[in-house]
N, C-alpha and C positions, 0 to 999 in steps of 0.2 A: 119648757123653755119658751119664752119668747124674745121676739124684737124688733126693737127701736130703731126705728131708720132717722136718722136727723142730714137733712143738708145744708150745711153749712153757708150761705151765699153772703157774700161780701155785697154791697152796695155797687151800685153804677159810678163813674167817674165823676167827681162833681163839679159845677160851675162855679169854678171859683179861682183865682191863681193859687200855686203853689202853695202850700205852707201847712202845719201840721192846728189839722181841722179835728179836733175830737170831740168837744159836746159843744162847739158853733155849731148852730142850727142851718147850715149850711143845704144847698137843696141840690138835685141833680136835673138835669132839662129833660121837658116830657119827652122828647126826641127820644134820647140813650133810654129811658128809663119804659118806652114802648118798644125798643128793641127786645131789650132784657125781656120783657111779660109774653114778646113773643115765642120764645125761647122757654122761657117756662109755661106756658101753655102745649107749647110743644113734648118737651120733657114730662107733664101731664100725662097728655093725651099716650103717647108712647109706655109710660109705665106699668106695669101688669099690678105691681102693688102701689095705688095711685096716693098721693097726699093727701093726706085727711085733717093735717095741722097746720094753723101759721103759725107762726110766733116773729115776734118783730122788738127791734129798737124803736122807742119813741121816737127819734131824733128822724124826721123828715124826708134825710137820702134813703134809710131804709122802710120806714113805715108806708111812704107814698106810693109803694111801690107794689109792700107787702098788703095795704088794704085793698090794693086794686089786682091783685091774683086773686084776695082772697071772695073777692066779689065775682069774679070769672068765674071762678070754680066751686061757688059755694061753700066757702066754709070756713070753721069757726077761725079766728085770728085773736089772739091774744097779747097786750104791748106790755115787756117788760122792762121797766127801768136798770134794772142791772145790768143788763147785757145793751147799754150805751157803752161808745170809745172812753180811755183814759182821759182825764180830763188835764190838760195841758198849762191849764193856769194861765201865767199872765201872756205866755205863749201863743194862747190857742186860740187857730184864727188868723192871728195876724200873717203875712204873706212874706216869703224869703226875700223878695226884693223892696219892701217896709223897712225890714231888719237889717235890711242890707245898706239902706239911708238912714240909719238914725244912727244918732250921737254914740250912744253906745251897741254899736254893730260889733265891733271886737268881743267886748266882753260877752254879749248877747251871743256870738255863734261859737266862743267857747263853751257854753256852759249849754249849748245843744251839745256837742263834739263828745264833751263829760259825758251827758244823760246817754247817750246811744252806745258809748262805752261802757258806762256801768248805770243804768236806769235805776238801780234800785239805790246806791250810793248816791249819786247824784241827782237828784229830784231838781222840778225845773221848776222855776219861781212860783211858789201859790199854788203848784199842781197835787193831783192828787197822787197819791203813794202808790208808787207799782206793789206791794205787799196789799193795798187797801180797794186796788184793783184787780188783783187777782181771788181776793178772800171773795168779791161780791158777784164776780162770773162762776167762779164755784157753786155759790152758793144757788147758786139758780141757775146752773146746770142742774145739779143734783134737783131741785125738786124739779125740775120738767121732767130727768127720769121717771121719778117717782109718778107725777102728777097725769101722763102720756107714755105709761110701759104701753109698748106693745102696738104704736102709732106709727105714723111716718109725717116727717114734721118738715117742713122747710122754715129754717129760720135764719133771717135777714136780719145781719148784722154788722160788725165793722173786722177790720182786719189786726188791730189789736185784742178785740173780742178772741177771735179765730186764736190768736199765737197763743193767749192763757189757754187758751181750751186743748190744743196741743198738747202744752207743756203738761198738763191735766194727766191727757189720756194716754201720752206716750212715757210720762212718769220722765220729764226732764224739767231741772230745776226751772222757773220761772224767773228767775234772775240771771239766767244766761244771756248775758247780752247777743249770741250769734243768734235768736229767737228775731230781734230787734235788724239787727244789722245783715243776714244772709239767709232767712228764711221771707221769701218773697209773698205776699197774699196777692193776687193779682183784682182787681176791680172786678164786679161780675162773674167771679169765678164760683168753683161749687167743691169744697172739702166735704168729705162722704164720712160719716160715722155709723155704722150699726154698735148699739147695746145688747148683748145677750144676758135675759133674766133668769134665773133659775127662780119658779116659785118653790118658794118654803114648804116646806110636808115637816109633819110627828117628826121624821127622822133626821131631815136636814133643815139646815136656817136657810133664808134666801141668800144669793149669793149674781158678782153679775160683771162682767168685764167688759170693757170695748173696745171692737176694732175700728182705726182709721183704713179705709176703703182708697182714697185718691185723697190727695192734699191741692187746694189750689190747680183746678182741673178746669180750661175753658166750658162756660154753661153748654156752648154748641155741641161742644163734642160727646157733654154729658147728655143731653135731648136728643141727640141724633143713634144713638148706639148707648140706652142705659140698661140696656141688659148683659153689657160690661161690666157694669157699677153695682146692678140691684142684687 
């Protein structure tokens, strides 16, 4: 048997007004984003079975963050494009109070209203398909299992990433809108995953299930007391 530690960390809060930011390259201030490193240096230092993997979103709030742990602590960081946010079309980016001044503000905050009610029915102008978003976080979960059995991974990413990954591992549909609308990701926060492998023998095929540990769990409380969590 072995296993896969993966933690899950959401991004820092970004500088930026409100509005729904998913591959704008949007940044977070070095400020917040030295807090967060303290904190995971911390959670490091503290761990008996210590990170041995990065893995990161391209996309700048989580990468800047993730290449500068990965340089503190030595070690390998890998950037995967898959596991960037939904991309939000003609949406994304723009700010709630943009939307809130233009011409077509009505129609424009209906057809948010739609998508956070039924995301996968309602698709939001030019955006990409929640079914086309979830097949490509999949899919690259699945080979980091493969590619990192037996590691401990922290991977930096978005809080849409996080809810497919969920829905993934706790076997609930992905088109559940209450995913969207009452499952909270908090910024900075840290979702716990262990994988367990069973390797293959003559007698058995390989075989491997996972448990979610903490969903959306402040980073401090996870550095301060992870042998709660490990």
């Amino acid at each position: 048997m072995q296993t896969t530690t993966i933690y899950l960390l959401r991004h820092g809060k970004v500088n930026g007004p409100a509005a729904l930011y998913g591959q704008t390259d949007i940044g977070v201030t070095n400020e917040v984003n030295m807090k967060i490193l303290t904190e995971l240096n911390q959670l490091q230092k503290n761990l008996i079975n210590k990170i041995n993997q990065v893995i990161t979103s391209p996309l700048q709030r989580c990468c800047n963050l993730a290449h500068q742990f990965a340089k503190d602590n030595h070690l390998p960081i890998k950037v995967v494009d898959n596991f960037q946010e939904m991309n939000f079309g003609q949406l994304d980016g723009i700010s709630f109070d943009d939307i809130r001044d233009s011409e077509n503000s009505e129609k424009t905050w209906q057809q948010l209203e739609d998508f956070w009610h039924a995301p996968d029915l309602s698709p939001l102008p030019q955006a990409e398909l929640l079914s086309s978003f979830y097949n490509r976080v999949e899919r690259s979960w699945c080979e980091l299992l493969t590619s990192h059995t037996g590691k401990n991974i922290l991977l930096v990413c978005h809080g849409g990433v996080i809810r497919m990954l969920l829905a993934l591992l706790l076997d609930i549909d992905y088109r559940n809108k209450t995913l969207f609308s009452q499952l909270t990701i908090k910024n900075s926060s840290i979702t716990l995953v262990k994988n367990l492998t069973n390797i293959s023998s003559s007698a058995f095929p390989a075989s491997q299930h996972s448990n979610v540990i903490t969903i959306s769990t402040p980073l401090k409380a996870v550095s301060q007391t992870p042998e709660e969590f490990e």
